[in-house]
PDB file as gemmi writes it, atoms N, CA and C in Angstrom:
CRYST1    1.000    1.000    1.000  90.00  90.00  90.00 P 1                      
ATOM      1  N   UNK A   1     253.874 372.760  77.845  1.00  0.00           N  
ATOM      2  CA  UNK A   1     253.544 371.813  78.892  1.00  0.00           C  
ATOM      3  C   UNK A   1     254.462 370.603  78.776  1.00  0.00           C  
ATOM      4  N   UNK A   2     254.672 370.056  79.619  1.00  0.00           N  
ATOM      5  CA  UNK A   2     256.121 369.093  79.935  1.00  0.00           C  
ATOM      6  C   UNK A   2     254.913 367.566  80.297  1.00  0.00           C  
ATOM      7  N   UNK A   3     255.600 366.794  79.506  1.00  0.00           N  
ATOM      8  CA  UNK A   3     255.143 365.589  79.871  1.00  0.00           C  
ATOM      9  C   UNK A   3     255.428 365.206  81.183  1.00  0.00           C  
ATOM     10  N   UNK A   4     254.427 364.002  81.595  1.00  0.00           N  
ATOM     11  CA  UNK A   4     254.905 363.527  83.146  1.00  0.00           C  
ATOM     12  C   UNK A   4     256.234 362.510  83.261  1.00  0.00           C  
ATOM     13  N   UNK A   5     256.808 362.629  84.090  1.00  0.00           N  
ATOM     14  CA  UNK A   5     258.435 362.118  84.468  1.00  0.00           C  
ATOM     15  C   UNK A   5     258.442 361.876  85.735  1.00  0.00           C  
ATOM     16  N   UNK A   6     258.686 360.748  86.055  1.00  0.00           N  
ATOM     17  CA  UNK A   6     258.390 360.565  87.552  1.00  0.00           C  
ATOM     18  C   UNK A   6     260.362 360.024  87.736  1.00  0.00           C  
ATOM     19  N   UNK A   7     260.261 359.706  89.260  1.00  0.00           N  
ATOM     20  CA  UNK A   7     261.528 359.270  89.725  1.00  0.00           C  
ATOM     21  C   UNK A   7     261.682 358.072  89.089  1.00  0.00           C  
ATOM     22  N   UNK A   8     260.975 357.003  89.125  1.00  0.00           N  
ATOM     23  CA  UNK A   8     260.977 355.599  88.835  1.00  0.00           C  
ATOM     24  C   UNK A   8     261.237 355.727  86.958  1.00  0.00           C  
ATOM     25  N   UNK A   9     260.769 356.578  86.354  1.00  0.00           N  
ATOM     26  CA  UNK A   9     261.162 356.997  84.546  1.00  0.00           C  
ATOM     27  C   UNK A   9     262.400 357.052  84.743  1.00  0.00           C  
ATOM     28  N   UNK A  10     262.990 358.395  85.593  1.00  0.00           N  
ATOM     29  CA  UNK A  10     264.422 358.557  85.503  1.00  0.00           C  
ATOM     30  C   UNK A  10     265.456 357.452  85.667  1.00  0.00           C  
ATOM     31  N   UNK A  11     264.840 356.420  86.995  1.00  0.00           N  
ATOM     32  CA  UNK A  11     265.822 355.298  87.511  1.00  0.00           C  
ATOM     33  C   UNK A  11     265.554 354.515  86.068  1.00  0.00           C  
ATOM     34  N   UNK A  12     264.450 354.302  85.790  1.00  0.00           N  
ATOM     35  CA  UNK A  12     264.448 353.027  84.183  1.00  0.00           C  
ATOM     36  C   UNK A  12     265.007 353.196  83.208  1.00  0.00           C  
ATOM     37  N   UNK A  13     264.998 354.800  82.829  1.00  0.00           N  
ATOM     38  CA  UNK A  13     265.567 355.258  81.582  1.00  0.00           C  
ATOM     39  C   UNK A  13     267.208 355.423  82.118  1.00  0.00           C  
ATOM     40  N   UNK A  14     267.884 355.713  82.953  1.00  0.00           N  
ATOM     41  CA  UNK A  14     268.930 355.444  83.407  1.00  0.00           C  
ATOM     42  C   UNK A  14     269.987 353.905  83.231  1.00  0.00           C  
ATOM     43  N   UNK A  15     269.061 353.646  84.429  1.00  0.00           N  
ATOM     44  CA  UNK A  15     269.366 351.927  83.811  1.00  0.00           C  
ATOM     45  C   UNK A  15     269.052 351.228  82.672  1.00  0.00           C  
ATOM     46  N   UNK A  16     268.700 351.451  81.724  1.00  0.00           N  
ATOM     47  CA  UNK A  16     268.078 351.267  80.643  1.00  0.00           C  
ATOM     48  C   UNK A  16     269.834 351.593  79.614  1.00  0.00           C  
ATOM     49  N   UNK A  17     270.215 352.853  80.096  1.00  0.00           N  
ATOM     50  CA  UNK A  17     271.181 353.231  79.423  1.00  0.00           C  
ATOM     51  C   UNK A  17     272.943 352.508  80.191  1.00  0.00           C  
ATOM     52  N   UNK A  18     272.311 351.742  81.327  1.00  0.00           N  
ATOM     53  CA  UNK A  18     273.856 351.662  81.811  1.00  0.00           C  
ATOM     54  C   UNK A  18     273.839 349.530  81.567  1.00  0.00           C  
ATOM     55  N   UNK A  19     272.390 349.356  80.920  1.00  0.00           N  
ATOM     56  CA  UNK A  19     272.460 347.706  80.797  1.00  0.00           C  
ATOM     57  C   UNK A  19     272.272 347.046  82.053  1.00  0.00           C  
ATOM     58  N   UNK A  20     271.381 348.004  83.128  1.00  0.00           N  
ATOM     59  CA  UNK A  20     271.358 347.833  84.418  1.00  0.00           C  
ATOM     60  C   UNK A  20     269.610 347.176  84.963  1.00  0.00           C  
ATOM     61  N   UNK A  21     269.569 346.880  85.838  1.00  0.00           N  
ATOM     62  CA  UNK A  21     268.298 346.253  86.565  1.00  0.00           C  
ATOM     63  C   UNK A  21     268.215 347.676  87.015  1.00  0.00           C  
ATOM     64  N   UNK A  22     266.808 348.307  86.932  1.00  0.00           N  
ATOM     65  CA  UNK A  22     266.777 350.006  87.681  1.00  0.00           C  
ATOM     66  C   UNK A  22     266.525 349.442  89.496  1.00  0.00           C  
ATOM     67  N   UNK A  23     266.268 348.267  90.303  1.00  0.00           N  
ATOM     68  CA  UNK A  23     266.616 348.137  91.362  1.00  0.00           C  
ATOM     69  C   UNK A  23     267.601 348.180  91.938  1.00  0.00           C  
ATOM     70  N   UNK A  24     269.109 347.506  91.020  1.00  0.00           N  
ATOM     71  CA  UNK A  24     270.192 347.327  91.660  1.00  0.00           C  
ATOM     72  C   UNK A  24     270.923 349.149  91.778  1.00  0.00           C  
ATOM     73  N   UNK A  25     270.142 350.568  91.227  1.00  0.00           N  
ATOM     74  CA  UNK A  25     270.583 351.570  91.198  1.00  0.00           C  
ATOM     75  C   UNK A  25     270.015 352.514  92.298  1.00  0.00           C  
ATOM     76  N   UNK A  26     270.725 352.679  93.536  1.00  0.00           N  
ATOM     77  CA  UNK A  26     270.674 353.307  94.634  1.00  0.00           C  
ATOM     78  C   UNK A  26     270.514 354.592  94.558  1.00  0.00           C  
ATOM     79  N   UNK A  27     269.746 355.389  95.085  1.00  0.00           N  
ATOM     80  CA  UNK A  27     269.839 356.793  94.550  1.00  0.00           C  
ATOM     81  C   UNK A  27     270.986 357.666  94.964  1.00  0.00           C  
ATOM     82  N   UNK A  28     271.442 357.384  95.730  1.00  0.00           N  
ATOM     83  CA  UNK A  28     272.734 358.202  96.389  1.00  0.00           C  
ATOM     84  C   UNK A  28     274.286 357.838  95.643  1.00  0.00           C  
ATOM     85  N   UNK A  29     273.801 356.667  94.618  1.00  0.00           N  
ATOM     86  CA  UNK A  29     275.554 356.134  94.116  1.00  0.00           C  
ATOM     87  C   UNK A  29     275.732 357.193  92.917  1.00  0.00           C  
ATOM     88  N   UNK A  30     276.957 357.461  93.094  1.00  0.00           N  
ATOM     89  CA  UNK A  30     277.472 357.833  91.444  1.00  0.00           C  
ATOM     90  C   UNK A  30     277.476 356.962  90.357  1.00  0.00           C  
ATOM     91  N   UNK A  31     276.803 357.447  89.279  1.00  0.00           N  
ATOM     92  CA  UNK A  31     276.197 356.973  88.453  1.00  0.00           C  
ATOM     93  C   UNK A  31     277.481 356.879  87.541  1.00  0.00           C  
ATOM     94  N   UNK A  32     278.460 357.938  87.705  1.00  0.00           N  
ATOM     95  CA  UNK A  32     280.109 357.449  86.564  1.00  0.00           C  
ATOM     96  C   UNK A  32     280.526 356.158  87.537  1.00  0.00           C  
ATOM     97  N   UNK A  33     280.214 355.922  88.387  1.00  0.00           N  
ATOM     98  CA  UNK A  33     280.859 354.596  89.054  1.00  0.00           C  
ATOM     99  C   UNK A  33     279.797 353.249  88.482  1.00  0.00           C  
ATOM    100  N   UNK A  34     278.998 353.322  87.767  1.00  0.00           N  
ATOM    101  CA  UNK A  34     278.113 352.202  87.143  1.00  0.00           C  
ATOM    102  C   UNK A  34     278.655 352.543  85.533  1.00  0.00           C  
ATOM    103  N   UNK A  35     279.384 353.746  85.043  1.00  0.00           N  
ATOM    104  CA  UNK A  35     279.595 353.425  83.886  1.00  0.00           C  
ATOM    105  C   UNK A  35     279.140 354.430  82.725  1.00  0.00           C  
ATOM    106  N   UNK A  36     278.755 355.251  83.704  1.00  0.00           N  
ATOM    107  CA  UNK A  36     277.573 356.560  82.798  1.00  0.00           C  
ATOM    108  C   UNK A  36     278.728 357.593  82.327  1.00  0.00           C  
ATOM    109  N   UNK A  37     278.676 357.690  81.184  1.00  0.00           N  
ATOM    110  CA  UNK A  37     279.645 358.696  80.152  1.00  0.00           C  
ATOM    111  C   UNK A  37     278.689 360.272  80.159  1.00  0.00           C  
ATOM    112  N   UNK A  38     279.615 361.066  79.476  1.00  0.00           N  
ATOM    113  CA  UNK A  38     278.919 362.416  78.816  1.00  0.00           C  
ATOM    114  C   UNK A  38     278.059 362.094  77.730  1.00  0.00           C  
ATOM    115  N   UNK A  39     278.316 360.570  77.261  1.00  0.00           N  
ATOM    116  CA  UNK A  39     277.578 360.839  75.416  1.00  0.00           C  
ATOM    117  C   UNK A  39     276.185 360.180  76.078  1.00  0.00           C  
ATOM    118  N   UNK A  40     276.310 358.832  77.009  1.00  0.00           N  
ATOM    119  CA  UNK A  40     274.998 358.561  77.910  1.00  0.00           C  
ATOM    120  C   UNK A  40     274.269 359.930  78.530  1.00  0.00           C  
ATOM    121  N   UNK A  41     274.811 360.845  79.142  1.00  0.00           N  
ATOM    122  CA  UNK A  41     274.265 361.716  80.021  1.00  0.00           C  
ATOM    123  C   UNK A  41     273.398 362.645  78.462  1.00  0.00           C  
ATOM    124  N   UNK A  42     274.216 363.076  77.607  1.00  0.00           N  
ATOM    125  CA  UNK A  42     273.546 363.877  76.523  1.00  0.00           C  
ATOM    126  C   UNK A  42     272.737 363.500  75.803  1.00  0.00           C  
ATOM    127  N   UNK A  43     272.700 361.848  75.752  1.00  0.00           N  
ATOM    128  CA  UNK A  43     271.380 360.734  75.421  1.00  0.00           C  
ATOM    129  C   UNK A  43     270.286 361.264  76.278  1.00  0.00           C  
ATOM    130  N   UNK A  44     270.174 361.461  77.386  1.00  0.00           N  
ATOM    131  CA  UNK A  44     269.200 361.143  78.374  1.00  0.00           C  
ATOM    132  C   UNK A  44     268.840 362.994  78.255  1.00  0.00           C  
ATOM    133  N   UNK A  45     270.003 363.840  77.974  1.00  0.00           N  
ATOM    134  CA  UNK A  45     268.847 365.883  77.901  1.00  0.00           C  
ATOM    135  C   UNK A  45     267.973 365.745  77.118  1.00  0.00           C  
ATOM    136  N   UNK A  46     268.777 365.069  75.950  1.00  0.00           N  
ATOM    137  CA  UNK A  46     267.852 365.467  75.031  1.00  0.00           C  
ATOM    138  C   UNK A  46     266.729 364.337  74.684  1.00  0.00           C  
ATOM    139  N   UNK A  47     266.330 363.416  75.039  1.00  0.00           N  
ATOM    140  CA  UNK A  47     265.361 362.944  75.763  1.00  0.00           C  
ATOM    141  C   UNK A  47     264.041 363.163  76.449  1.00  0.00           C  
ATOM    142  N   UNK A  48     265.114 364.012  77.804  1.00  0.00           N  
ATOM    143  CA  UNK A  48     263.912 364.954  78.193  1.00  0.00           C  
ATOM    144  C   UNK A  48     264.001 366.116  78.367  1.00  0.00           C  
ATOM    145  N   UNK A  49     264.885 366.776  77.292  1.00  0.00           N  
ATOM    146  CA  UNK A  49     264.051 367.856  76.306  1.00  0.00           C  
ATOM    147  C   UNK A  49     262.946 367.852  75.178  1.00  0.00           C  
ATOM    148  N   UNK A  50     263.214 366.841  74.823  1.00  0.00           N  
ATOM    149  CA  UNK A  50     262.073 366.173  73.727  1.00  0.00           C  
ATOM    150  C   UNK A  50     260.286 366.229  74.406  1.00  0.00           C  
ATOM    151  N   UNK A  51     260.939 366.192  75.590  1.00  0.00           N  
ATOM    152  CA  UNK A  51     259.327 366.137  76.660  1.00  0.00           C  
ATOM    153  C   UNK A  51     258.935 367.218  77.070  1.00  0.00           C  
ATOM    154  N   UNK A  52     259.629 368.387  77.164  1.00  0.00           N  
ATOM    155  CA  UNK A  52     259.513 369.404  77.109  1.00  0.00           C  
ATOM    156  C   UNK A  52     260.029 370.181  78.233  1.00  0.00           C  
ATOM    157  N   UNK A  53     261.369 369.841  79.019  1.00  0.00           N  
ATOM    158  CA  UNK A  53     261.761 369.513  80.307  1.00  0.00           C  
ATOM    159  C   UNK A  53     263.356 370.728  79.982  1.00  0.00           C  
ATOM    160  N   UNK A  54     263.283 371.583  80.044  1.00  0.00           N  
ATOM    161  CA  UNK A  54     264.631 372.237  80.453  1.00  0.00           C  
ATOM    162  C   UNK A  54     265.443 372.190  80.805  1.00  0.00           C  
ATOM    163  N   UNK A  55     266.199 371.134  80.401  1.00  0.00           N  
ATOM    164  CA  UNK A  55     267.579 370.842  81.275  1.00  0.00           C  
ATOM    165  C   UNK A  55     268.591 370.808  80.057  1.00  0.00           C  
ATOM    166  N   UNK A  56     270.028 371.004  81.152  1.00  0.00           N  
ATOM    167  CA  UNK A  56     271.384 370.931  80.554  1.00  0.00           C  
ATOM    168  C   UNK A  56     272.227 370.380  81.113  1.00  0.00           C  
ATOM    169  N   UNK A  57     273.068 369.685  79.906  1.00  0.00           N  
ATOM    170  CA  UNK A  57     274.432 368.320  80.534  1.00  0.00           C  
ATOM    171  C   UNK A  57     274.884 369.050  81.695  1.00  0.00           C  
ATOM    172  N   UNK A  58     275.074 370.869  82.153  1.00  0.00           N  
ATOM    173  CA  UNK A  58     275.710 370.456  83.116  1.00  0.00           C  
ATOM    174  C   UNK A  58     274.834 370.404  84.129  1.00  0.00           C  
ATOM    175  N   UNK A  59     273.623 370.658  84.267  1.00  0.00           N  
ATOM    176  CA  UNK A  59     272.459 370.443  85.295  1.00  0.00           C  
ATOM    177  C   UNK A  59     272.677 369.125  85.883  1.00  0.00           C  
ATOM    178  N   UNK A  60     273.108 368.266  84.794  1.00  0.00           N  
ATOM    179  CA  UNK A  60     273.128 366.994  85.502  1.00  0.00           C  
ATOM    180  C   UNK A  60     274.842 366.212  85.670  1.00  0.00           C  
ATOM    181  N   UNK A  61     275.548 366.530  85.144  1.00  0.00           N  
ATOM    182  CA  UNK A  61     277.176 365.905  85.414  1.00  0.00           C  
ATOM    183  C   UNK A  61     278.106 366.643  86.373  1.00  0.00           C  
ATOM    184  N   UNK A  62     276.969 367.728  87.106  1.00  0.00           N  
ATOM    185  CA  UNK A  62     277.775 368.534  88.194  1.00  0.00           C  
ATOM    186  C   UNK A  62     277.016 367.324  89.258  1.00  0.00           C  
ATOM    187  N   UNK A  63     276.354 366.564  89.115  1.00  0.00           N  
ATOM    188  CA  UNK A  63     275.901 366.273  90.414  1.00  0.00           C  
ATOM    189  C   UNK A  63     275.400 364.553  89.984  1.00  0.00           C  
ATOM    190  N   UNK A  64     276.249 364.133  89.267  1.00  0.00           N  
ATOM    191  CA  UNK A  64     275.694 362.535  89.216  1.00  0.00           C  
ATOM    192  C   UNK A  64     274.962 361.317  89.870  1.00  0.00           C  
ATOM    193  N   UNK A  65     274.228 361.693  90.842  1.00  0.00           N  
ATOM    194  CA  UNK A  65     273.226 360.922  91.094  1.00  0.00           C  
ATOM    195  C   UNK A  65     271.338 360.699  90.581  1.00  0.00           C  
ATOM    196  N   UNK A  66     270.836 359.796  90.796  1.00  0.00           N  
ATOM    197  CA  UNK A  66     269.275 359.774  90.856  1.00  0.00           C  
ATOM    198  C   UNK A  66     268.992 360.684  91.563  1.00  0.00           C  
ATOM    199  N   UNK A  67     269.493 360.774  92.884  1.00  0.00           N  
ATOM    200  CA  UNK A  67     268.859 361.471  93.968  1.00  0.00           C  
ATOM    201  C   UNK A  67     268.832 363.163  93.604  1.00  0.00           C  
ATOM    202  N   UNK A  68     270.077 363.344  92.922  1.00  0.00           N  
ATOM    203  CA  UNK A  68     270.616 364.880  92.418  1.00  0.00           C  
ATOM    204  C   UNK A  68     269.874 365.345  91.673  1.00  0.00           C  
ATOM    205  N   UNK A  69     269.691 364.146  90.699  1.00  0.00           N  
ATOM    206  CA  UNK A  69     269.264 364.509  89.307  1.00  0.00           C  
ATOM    207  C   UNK A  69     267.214 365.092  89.648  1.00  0.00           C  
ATOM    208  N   UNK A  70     266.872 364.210  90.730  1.00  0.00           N  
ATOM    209  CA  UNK A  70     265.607 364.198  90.422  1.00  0.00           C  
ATOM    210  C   UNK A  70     265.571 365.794  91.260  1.00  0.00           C  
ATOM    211  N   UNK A  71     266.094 366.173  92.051  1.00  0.00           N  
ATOM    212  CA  UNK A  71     266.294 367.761  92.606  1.00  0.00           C  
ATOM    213  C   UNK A  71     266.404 368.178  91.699  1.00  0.00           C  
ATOM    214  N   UNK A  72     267.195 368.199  90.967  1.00  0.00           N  
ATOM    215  CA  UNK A  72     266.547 369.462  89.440  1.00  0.00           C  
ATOM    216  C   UNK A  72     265.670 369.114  88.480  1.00  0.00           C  
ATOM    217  N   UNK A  73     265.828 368.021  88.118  1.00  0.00           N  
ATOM    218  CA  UNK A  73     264.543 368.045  87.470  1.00  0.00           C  
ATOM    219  C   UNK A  73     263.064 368.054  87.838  1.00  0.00           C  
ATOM    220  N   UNK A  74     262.711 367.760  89.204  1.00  0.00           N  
ATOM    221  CA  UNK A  74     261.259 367.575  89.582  1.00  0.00           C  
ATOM    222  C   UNK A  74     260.868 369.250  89.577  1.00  0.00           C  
ATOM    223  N   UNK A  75     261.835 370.661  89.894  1.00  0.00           N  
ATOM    224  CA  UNK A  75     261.081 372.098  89.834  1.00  0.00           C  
ATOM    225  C   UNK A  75     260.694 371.974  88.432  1.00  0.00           C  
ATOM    226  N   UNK A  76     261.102 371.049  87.594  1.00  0.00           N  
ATOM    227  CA  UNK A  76     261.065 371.938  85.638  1.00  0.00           C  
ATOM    228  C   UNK A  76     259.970 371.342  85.350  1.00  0.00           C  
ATOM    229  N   UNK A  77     259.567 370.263  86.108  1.00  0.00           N  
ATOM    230  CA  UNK A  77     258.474 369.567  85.410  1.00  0.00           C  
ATOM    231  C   UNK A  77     256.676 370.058  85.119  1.00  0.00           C  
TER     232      UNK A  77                                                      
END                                                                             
């Protein structure tokens, strides 16, 4: 069973990792254009793999947004 993860977790824990206000992060921007690396993105799998959430770096660096990200992750949850 997968802990709960909502959109607003993803935008905090995101911004959280880019030194960001999670308001000033639009869901449609590219997130390498605020500064987000591979070693940030592999911070944040295993994270929520830890929660019990199935995902992989490339699940999410093929498609760098909030908006992307929460499309794959909201089926795993």
């Amino acid at each position: 069973m997968t802990a709960k993860l909502t959109p607003e977790d993803v935008r905090s824990q995101v911004a959280e990792m880019l030194y960001e206000d999670p308001a000033e992060l639009a869901d449609d921007e590219e997130l390498v254009d605020w500064g987000l690396d591979s070693v940030r993105v592999m911070t944040l799998v295993e994270r929520w793999r830890k929660l019990g959430i199935e995902i992989t770096f490339a699940d999410l660096a093929e498609r760098p947004t909030l908006a992307d990200w929460w499309q794959v992750l909201e089926p795993k949850l």
